[in-house]
N, C-alpha and C positions, 0 to 999 in steps of 0.2 A: 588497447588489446595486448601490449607487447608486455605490460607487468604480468597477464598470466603466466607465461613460461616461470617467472620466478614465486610462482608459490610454492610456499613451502606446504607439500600436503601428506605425505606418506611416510614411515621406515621404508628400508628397503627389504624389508621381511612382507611388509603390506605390497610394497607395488610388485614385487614377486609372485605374492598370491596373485592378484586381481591381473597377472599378463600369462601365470600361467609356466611359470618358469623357476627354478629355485634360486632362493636369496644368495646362494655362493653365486650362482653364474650373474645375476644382478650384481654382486658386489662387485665381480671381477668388470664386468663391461665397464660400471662406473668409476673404479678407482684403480684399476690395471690390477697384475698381479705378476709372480715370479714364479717360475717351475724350472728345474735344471739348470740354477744358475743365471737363468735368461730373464730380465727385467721385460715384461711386453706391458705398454704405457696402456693406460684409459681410453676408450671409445666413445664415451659418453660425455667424461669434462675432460675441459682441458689438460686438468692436472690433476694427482690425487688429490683429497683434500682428508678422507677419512670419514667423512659426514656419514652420518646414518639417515641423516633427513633428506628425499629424492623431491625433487621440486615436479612441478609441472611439465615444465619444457625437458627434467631426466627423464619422465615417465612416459613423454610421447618417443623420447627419442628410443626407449627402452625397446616399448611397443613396436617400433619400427622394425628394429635389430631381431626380434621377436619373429617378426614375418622372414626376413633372410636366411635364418640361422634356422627355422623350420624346412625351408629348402635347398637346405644344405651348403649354403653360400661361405666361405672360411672366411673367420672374420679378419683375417690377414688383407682382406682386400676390399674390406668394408672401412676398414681403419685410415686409410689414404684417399680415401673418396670425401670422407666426412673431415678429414683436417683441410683439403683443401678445399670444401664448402666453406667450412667456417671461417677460413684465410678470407675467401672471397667476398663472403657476405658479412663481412665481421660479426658474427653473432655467435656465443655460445652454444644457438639451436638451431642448426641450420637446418635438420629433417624435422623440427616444429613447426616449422615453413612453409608456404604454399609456394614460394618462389622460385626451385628450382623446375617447378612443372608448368609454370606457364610464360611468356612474353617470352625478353631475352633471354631470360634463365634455361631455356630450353638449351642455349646453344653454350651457357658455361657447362652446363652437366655434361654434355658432347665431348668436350674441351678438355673437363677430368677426368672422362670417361677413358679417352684415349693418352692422357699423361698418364692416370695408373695402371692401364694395360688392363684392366679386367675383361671379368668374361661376361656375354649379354643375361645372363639368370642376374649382373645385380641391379644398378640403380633406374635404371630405364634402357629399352632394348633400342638401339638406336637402326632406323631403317632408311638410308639415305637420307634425308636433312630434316625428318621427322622423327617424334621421340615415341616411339609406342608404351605404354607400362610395360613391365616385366611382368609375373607372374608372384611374384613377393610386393613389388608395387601396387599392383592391383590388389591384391588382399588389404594393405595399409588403408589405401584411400576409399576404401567399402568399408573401415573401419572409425575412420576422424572426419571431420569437418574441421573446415576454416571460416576465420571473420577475420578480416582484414591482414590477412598473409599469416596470421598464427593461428596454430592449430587449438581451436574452441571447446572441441567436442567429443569424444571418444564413445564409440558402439563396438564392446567389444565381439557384439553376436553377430554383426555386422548392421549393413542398413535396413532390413528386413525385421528384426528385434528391435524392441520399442526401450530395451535396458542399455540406461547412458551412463557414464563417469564424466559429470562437469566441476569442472575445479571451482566454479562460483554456486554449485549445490552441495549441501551434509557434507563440506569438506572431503571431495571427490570419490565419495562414497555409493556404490552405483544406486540407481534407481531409477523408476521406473514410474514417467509421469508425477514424481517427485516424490514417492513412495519407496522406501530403500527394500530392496531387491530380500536384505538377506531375514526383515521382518515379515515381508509377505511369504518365504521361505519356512519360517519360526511357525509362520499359521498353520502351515500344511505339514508339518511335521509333528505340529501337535493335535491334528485330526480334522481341521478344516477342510472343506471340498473346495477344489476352485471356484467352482459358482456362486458361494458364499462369501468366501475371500473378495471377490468381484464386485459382490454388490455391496461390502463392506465398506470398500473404500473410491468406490464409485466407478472401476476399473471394467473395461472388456476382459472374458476370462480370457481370451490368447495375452491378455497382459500377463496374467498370472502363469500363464505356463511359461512364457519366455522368462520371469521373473526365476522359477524356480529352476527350468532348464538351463538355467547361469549359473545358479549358486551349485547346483550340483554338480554342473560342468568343475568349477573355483575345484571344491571338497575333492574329488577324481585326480584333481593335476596336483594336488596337497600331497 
């Protein structure tokens, strides 16, 4: 499971759209950027590299950032959390992980919790020697699955919505029951009825409406 994180699946224009976010602010998480003189390094690799190609394990971590940065979390303090995961856990993806949320991991997250001094809105709320989610955590893990401590799975709609992005289907292209989200979309915009749609391709119509309540959602945030 651990070669998933490094497929190469997306532009960073594509995983933009599909999180919901724009390609500058993707560009900047992933390869840092400079404003006023001031050099602020990359959140997502190690280092710049300039790539336009975002792999699996950029795109979860993207998705992550995605959840914090909607509740207003500065990413000045997201940046120190995440270098000293990935110190720890030597891995370039360390929020691809399932690891800092369960076993021992509970008590390194603790550990960088209180070396970078943040505030409880970010990695997990800590309540005496227990790790609660936060409320940005809690969104992420309603959103991925894991196998085998890497993250497998992506629901952008959450778990509720039956529309997935897997890196080992249409080249993490979403769909739905294995039916890509933005063709059954295509149906219905050229006059299809859901219940048609549905019995087309053998689908429940709540498939179809969460189908198109996605892609509409994507089109909105464009």
């Amino acid at each position: 499971m651990a070669r998933l994180v490094n497929f190469e699946l997306y532009s960073v224009a594509e995983a933009a759209r599909l999180l919901g976010i724009s390609p500058a602010k993707a560009a900047r998480w992933l390869d840092g950027y400079q404003r006023g003189g001031i050099i602020y390094p990359p959140v997502v690799r190690e280092e710049p590299s300039g790539s336009e190609v975002v792999t699996w394990g950029e795109f979860v971590e993207l998705g992550y950032l995605t959840e914090y940065r909607d509740k207003k979390v500065p990413l000045q303090q997201l940046r120190p959390v995440i270098n000293r995961l990935r110190e720890r856990y030597r891995t370039p993806y360390p929020l691809a992980t399932h690891k800092p949320f369960v076993g021992p991991g509970r008590k390194l997250v603790m550990q960088v919790e209180r070396e970078a001094g943040i505030d409880r809105r970010l990695y997990m709320v800590v309540d005496s020697d227990q790790l609660i989610p936060s409320a940005a955590a809690e969104a992420f893990l309603e959103k991925v699955e894991f196998e085998a401590d890497v993250a497998s799975l992506w629901r952008p709609g959450g778990r509720r919505s039956q529309v997935v992005i897997d890196p080992e289907m249409s080249f993490g292209i979403p769909t739905i029951r294995g039916i890509r989200t933005e063709v059954i979309t295509e149906l219905y915009h050229a006059g299809e009825p859901p219940a048609l749609i549905a019995r087309t391709w053998e689908l429940d119509e709540s498939d179809i409406h969460d189908a198109i309540r996605f892609e509409l959602g994507l089109r909105r945030a464009a």
